[in-house]
C-alpha positions in Angstrom: -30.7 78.5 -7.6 -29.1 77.1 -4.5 -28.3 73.2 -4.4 -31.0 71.5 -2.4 -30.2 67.8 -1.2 -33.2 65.8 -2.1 -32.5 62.7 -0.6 -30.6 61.1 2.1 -28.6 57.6 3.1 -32.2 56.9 4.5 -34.2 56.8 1.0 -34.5 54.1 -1.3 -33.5 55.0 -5.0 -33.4 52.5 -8.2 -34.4 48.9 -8.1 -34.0 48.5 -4.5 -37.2 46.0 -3.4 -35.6 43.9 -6.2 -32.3 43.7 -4.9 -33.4 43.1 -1.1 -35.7 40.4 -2.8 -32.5 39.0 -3.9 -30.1 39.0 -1.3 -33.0 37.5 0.7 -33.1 34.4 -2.1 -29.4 34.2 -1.7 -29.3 33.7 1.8 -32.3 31.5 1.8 -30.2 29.4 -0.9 -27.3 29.4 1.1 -28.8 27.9 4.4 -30.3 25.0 2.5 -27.5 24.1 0.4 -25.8 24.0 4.3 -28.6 21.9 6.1 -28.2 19.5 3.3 -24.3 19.7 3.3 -23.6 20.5 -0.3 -21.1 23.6 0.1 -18.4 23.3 -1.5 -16.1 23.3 1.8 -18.2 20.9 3.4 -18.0 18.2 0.6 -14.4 19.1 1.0 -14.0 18.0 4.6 -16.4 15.2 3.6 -13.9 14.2 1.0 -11.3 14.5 3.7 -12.3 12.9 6.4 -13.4 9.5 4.8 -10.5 9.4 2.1 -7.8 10.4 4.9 -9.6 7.5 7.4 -6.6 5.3 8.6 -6.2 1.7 7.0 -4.7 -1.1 8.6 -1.7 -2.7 6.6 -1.2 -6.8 6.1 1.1 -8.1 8.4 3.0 -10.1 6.4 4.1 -13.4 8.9 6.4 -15.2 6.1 7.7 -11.8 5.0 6.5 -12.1 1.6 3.7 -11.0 -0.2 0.3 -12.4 -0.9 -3.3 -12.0 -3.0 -5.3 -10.3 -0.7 -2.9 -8.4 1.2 -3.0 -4.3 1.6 -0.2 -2.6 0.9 1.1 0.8 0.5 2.9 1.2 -3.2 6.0 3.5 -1.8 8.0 5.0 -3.8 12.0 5.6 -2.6 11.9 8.9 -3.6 15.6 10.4 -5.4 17.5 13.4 -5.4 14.5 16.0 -6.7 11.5 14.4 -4.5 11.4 12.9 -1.4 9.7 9.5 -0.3 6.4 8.9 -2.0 3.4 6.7 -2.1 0.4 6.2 -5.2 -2.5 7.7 -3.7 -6.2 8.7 -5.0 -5.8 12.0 -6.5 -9.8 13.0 -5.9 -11.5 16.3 -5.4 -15.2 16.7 -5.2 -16.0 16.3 -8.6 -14.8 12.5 -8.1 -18.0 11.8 -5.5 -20.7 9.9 -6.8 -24.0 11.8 -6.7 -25.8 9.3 -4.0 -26.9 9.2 -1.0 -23.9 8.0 0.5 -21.0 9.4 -2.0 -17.9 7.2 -2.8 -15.0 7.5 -4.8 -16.0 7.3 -8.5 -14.7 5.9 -12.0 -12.6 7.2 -13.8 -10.1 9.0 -11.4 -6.8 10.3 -11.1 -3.8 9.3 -9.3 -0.5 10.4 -7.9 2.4 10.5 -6.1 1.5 12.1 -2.6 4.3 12.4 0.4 2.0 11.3 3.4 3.2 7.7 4.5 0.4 7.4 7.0 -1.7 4.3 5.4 -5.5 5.3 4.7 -8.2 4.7 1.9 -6.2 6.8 -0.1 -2.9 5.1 -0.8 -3.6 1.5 0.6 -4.3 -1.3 -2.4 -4.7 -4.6 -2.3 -3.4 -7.3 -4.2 -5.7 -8.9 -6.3 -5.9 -12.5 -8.5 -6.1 -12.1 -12.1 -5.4 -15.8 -12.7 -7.6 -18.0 -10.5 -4.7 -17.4 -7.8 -6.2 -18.2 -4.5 -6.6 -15.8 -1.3 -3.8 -15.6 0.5 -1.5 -17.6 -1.8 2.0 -16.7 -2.7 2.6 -13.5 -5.3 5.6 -14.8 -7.5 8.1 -12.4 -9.4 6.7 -11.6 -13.2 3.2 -13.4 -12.4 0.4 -11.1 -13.4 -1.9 -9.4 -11.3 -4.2 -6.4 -10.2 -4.0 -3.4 -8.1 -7.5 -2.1 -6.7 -8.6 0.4 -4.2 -10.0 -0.4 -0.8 -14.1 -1.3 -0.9 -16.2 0.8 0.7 -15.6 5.0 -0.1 -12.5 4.4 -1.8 -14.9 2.4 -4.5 -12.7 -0.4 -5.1 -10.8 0.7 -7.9 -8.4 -1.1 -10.1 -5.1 0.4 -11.3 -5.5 1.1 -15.0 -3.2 2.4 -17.7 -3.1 2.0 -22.0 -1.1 3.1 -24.8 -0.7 6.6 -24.8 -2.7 8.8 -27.3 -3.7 12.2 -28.4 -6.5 12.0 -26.4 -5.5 10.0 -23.4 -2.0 10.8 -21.7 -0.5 12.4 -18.6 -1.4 16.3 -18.3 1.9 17.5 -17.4 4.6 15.2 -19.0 2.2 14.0 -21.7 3.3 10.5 -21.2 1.3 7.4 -20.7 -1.4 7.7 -18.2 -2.2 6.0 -15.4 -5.8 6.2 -13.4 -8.2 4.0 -11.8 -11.1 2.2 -13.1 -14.1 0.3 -12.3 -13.9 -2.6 -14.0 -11.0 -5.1 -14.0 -9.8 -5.9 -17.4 -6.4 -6.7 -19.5 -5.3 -3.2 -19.2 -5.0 -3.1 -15.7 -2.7 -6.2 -15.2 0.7 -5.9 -13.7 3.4 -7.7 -13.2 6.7 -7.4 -10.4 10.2 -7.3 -11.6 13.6 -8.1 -9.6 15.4 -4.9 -8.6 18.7 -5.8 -10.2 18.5 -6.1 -13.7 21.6 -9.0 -13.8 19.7 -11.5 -11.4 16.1 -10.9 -12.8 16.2 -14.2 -14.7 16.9 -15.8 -12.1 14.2 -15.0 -9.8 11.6 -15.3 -12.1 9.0 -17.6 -10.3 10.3 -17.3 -7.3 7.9 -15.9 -3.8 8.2 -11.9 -3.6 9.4 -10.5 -0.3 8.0 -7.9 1.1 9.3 -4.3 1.7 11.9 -4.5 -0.7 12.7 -2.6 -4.0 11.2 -4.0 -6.6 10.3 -2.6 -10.1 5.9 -2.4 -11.2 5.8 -3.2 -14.9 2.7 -2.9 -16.8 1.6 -6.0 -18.5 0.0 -4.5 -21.8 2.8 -1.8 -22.6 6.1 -3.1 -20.6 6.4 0.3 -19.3 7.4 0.8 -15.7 5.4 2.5 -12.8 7.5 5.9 -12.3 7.3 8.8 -10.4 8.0 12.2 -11.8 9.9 14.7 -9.7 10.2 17.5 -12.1 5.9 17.3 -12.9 4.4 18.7 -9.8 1.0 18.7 -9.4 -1.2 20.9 -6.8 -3.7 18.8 -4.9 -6.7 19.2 -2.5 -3.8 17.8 -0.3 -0.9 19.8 -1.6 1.9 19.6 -3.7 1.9 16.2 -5.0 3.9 14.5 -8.4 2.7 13.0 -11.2 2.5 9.2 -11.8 3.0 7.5 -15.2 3.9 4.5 -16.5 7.7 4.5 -18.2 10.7 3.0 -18.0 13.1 5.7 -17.3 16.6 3.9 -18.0 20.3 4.9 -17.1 23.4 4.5 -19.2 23.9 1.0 -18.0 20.5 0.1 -19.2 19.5 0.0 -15.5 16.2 1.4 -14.5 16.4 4.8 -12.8 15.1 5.5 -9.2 11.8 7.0 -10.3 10.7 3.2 -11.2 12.0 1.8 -7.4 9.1 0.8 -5.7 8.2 -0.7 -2.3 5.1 -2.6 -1.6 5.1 -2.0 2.2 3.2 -3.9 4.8 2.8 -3.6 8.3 4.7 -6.5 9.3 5.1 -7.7 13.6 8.3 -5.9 13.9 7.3 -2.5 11.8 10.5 -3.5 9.8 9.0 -2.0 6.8 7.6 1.4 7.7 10.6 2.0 9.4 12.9 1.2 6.7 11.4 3.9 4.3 11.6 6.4 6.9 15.2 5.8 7.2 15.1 5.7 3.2 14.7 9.6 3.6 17.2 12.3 3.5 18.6 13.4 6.7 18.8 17.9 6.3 22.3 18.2 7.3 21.3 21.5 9.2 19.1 19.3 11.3 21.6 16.2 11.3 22.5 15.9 15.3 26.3 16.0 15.4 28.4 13.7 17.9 30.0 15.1 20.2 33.2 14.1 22.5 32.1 12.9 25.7 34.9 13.5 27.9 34.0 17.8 26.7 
């Protein structure tokens, strides 16, 4: 018997009203989730575009710092990473499910390379001892680190004893995150830079955009950097922050614990100092040349 063709692209075999019935739901689906904005690539330019909104700095008129100020926490960045600041490591996930989303408790941190300040890596100094507004912050006097109000949530600085439970992801150490509520565990405290005069200065006013070392006051362990723990971001590649005292043969703290808390003083001293804190590519180094060629 010859083969005879009994059907054609034209005819509908199999479950075929079902799956049209389908597809129709999913596009149905589809166009609401977008007229109420809850794609996934819209609540990631949501996320974006308020977390990545430009923040004004303190200007910092004596040149030191004060409770109340906002301030970037820089790192000065060493020979495997370049010149970072703490920022709000959030991803969708983070948004409070309300009408108007902000940042939400707990979240995760880290080091991200963008020195631009915004809701994401500005903090302000905050009293944990009765301190007045705008008073002086003195070297090794306690005090808190929280997020901007408004989407970044307000935020404090948190860390704790490391366990099995709670630690860094990548280099297991002790964490560091933000929290809602302001509490013993999210005290610090600001060391002198030199180890040899750090007696010395205890007590006295803390200028502003210098090095100084961010010591935890629960666990004595250092705020540090990692720049062998990279970390992939919604805003790229990105290192880990812990708190650890990373220490050098000479007892010296390393430069993954060298921090600046910069401020946006009249003359733009202190942005400009970290920028020229950076390494200079020696491919793109402009060379001097011999003006009477």
């Amino acid at each position: 018997m010859a083969y005879v063709r009994t059907y054609c692209p034209k005819v509908r075999v199999g479950n075929w009203d079902m799956n049209l019935r389908l597809e129709e739901d999913a596009v149905k689906e589809f166009l609401e989730r977008k007229e109420k904005g809850e794609l996934t690539v819209q609540k990631v330019d949501f996320l974006k575009h308020n977390i990545l909104r430009q923040v004004n700095l303190s200007v910092s008129k004596d040149g030191g710092l004060h409770f109340g100020d906002v301030v970037m926490l820089v790192n000065v960045g060493g020979p495997d990473r370049e010149c970072t600041s703490i920022s709000i490591n959030a991803d969708i996930s983070s948004l409070s499910k309300t009408s108007n989303p902000v940042i939400q408790a707990p979240c995760a941190i880290s080091a991200g390379r963008s020195l631009q300040p915004c809701a994401r890596n500005a903090f302000i100094i905050t009293s944990v001892d009765g301190s007045p507004e705008g008073s002086a912050l003195h070297y090794e006097q306690s005090f808190a680190l929280k997020s901007t109000s408004g989407f970044a949530g307000g935020l404090f600085l948190t860390s704790d004893l490391r366990t099995f439970q709670k630690c860094a992801k990548k280099s297991r150490l002790q964490e560091v995150n933000l929290e809602e509520d302001s509490s013993f565990v999210s005290w610090w405290k600001i060391l002198h830079f030199d180890p040899q005069e750090r007696l010395e200065y205890e007590g006295q006013p803390i200028p502003a955009n210098v090095k100084v070392l961010i010591t935890h006051c629960k666990t004595n362990q250092a705020l540090a950097v990692l720049g062998n723990q990279v970390l992939w971001t919604t805003y790229g590649r990105e290192y880990e922050v812990t708190a650890h005292t990373f220490l050098d043969s000479h007892k010296a703290e390393q430069d993954n614990n060298h921090w600046v808390l910069s401020t946006s003083d009249p003359a733009g001293d202190g942005l400009l100092l970290l920028e020229r804190s950076q390494p200079v590519d020696k491919a793109t180094e402009p060379t001097q040349t011999d003006p009477g060629i």
